[in-house]
One Martini backbone bead per residue (centre of mass of N, CA, C, O) as a GRO file, in nm:
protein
  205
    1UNK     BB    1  22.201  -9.975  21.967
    2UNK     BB    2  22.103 -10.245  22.030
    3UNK     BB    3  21.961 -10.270  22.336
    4UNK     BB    4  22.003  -9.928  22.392
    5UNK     BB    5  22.013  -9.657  22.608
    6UNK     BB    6  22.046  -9.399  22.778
    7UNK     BB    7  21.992  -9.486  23.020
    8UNK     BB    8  22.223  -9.735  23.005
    9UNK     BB    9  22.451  -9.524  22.960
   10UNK     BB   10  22.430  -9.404  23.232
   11UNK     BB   11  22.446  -9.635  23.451
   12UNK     BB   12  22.725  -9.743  23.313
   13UNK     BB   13  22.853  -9.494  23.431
   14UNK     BB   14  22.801  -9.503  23.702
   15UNK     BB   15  22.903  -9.782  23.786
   16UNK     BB   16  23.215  -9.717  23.729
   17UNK     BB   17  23.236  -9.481  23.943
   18UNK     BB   18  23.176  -9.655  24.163
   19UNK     BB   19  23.409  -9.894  24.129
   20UNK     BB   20  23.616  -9.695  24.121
   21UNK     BB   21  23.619  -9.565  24.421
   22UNK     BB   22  23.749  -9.864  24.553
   23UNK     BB   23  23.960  -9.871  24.304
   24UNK     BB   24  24.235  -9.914  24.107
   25UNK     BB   25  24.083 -10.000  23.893
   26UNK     BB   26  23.981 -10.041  23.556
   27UNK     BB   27  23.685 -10.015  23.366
   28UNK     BB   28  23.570 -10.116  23.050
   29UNK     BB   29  23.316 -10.074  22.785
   30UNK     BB   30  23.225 -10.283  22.506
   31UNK     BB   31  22.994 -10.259  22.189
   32UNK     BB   32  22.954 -10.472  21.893
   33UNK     BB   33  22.711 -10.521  21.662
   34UNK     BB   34  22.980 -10.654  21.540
   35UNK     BB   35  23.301 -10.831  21.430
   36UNK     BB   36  23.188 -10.889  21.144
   37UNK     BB   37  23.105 -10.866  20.821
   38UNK     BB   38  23.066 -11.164  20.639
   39UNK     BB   39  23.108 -11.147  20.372
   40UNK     BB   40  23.149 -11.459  20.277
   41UNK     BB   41  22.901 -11.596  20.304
   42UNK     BB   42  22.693 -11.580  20.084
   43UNK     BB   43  22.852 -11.699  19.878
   44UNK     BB   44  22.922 -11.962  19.995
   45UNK     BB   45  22.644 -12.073  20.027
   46UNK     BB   46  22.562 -11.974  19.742
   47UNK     BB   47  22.760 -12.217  19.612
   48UNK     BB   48  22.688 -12.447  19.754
   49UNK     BB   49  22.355 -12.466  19.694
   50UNK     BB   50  22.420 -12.499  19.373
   51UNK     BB   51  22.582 -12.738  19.330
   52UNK     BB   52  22.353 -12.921  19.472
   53UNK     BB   53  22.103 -12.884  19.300
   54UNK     BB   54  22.137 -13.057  19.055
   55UNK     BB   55  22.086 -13.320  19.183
   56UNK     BB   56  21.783 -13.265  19.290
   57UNK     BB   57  21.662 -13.202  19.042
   58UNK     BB   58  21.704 -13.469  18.898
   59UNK     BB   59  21.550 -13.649  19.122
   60UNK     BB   60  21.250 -13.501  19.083
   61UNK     BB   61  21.337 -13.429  18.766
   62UNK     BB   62  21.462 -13.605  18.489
   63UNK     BB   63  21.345 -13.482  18.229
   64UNK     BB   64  21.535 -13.224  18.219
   65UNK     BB   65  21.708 -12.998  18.107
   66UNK     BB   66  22.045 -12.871  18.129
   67UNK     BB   67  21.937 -12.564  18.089
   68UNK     BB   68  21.773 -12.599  18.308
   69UNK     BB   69  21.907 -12.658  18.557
   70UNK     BB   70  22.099 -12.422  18.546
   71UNK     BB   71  21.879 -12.217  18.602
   72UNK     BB   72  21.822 -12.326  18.872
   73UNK     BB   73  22.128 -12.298  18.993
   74UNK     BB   74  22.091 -12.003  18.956
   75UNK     BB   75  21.900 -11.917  19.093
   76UNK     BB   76  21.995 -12.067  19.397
   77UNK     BB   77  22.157 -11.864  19.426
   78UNK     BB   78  22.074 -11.564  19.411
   79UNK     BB   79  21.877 -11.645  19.639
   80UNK     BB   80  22.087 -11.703  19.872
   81UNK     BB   81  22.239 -11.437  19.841
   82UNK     BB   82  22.001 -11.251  19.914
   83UNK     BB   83  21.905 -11.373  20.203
   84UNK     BB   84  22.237 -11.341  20.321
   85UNK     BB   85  22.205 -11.032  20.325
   86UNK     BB   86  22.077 -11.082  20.602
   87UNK     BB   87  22.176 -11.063  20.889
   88UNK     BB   88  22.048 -11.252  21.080
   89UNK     BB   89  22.057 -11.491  20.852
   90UNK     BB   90  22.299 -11.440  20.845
   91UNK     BB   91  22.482 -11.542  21.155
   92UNK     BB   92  22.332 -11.819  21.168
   93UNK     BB   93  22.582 -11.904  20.898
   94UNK     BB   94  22.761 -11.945  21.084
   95UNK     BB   95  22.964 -12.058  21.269
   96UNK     BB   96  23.050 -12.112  21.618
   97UNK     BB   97  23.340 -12.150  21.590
   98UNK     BB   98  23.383 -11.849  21.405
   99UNK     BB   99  23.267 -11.641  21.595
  100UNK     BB  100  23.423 -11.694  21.821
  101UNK     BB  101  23.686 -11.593  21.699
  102UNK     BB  102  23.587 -11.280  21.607
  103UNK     BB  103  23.527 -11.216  21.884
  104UNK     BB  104  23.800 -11.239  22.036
  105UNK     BB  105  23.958 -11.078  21.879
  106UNK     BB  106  23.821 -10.814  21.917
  107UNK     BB  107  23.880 -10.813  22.210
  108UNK     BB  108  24.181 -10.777  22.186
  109UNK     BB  109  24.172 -10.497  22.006
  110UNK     BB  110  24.039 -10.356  22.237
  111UNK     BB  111  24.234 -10.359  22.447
  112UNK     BB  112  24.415 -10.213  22.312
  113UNK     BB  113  24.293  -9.969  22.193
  114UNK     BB  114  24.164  -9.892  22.483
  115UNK     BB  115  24.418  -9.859  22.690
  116UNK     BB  116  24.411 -10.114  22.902
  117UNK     BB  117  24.738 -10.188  22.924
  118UNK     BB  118  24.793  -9.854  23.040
  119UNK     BB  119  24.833  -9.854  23.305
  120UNK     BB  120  24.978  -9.790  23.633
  121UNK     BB  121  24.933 -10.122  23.727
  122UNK     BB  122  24.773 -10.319  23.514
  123UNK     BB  123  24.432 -10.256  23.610
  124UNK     BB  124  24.249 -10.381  23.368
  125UNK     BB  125  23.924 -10.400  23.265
  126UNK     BB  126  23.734 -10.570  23.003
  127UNK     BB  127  23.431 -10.502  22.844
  128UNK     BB  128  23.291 -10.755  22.595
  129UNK     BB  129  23.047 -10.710  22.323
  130UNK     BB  130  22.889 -10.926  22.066
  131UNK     BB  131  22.582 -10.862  21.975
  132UNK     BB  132  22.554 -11.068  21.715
  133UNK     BB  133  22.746 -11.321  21.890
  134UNK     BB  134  22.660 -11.307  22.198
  135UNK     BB  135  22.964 -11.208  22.280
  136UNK     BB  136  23.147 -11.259  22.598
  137UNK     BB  137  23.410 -11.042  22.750
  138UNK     BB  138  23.679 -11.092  22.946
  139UNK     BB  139  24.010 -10.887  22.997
  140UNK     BB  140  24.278 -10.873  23.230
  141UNK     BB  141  24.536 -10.753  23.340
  142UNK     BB  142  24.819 -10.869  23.483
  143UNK     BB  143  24.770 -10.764  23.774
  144UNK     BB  144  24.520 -10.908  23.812
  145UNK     BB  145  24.607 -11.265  23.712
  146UNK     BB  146  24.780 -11.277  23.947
  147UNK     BB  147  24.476 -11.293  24.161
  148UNK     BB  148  24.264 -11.367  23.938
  149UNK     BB  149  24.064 -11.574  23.857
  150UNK     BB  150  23.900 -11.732  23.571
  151UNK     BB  151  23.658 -11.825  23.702
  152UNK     BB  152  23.554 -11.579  23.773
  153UNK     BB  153  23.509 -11.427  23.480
  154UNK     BB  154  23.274 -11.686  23.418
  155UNK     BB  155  23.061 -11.539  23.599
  156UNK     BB  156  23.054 -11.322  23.489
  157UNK     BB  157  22.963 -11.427  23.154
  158UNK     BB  158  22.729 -11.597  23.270
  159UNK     BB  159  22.553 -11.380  23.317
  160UNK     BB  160  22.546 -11.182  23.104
  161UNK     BB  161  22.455 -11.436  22.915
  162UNK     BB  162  22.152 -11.437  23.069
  163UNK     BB  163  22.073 -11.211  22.985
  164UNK     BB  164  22.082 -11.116  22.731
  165UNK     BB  165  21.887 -11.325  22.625
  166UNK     BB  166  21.662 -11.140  22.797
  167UNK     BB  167  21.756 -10.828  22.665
  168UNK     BB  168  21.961 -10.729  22.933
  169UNK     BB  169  22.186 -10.555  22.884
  170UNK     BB  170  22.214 -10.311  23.075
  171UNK     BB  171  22.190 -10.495  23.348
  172UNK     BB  172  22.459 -10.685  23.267
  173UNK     BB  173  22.652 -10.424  23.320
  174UNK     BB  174  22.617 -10.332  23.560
  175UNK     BB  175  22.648 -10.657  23.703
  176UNK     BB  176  22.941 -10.659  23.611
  177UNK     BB  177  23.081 -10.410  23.741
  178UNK     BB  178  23.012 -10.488  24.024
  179UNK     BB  179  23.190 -10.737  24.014
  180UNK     BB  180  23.454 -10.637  23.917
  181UNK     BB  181  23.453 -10.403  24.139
  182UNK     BB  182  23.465 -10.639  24.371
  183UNK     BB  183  23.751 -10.794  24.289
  184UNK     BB  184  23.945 -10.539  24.276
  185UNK     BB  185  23.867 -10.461  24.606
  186UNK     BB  186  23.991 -10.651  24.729
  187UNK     BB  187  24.314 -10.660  24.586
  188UNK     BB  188  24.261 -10.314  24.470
  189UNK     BB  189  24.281 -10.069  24.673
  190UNK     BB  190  24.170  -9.697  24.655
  191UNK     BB  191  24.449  -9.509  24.678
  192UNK     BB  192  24.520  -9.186  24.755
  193UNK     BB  193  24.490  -9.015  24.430
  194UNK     BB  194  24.383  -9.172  24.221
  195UNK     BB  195  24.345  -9.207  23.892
  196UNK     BB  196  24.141  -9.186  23.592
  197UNK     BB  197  24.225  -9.337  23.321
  198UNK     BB  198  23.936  -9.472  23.182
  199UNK     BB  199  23.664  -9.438  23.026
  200UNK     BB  200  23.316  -9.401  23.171
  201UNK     BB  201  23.208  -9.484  22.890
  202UNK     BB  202  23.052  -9.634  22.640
  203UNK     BB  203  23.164  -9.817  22.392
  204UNK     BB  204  23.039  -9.802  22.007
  205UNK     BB  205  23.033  -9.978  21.712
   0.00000   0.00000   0.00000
């Protein structure tokens, strides 16, 4: 996964076992390389920039033949779609309007996939992350968000997403499991005998 070492999976498994021994609340961190792989990005764009190119091509050049055209139209189309086979160029190329769609999707299929809802008091907290669409969400089950505002977990996102940007995906995950941490055991100190419910490992899709 980019941006992530053995040490950061390391790191990110230590702060967990450390937050769960104050707290009876589950936390587990999932990071996916990206939320959707937008087959459809090349082609809609490349389809859209061919369509236009006639026009600009005769306004450029008026002298050509609709036979160049058309050539230049099929060219336009074949450059867009292979330049947007590349990863980094598509994601660029998607609205953010959809990236944000996609990855809040997955993060919500993610907390069904990994059995957060499914603690034995409702006390799991999902820490997801779409790397390729910079999207960091938390998402808390019941018996959590009766006592902790979204307030709390914009910070915790906030603070996420100003690291991954400065490419500390590592420290990001670190000190959001910390807050994390520190929310649940105000809220749900962890009583004699509780059992570790949800794996304490970086989970990487």
């Amino acid at each position: 996964m980019p941006g992530m070492t053995d040490t950061d999976r390391e790191r990110i498994r230590n702060a967990i076992r450390d937050a769960e021994s104050r707290t009876s609340g589950e936390i587990i961190t999932v990071i996916a390389r990206r939320s959707d792989d937008y087959a459809f990005i090349p082609v809609l764009w490349a389809a859209l920039l061919a369509l236009a190119s006639p026009a600009a091509v005769i306004m450029a050049w008026p002298g050509l033949t609709a036979d160049l055209v058309y050539v230049v139209q099929g060219a336009v189309f074949l450059a867009a779609f292979l330049a947007l086979l590349w990863p980094p160029l598509r994601i660029r190329a998607i609205p953010r309007a959809v990236r944000r769609h996609r990855a809040r999707r997955m993060a919500f299929e993610q907390f069904l996939a990994q059995g957060v809802h499914r603690t034995a008091e409702r006390t799991g907290v999902l820490i997801f992350v779409a790397f390729a669409e910079r999207h960091v969400e938390v998402i808390a089950d019941a018996g959590i968000n009766a006592k902790v505002t979204q307030a709390d977990w914009d910070g915790v996102v906030d603070a996420f997403t100003g690291q991954m940007r400065r490419g500390a995906v590592g420290d990001a995950f670190v000190e959001a499991i910390g807050r994390c941490g520190a929310l649940l055991e105000m809220h749900f100190p962890k009583p004699p005998g509780n059992p570790d419910e949800l794996p304490d490992h970086l989970v990487e899709l």
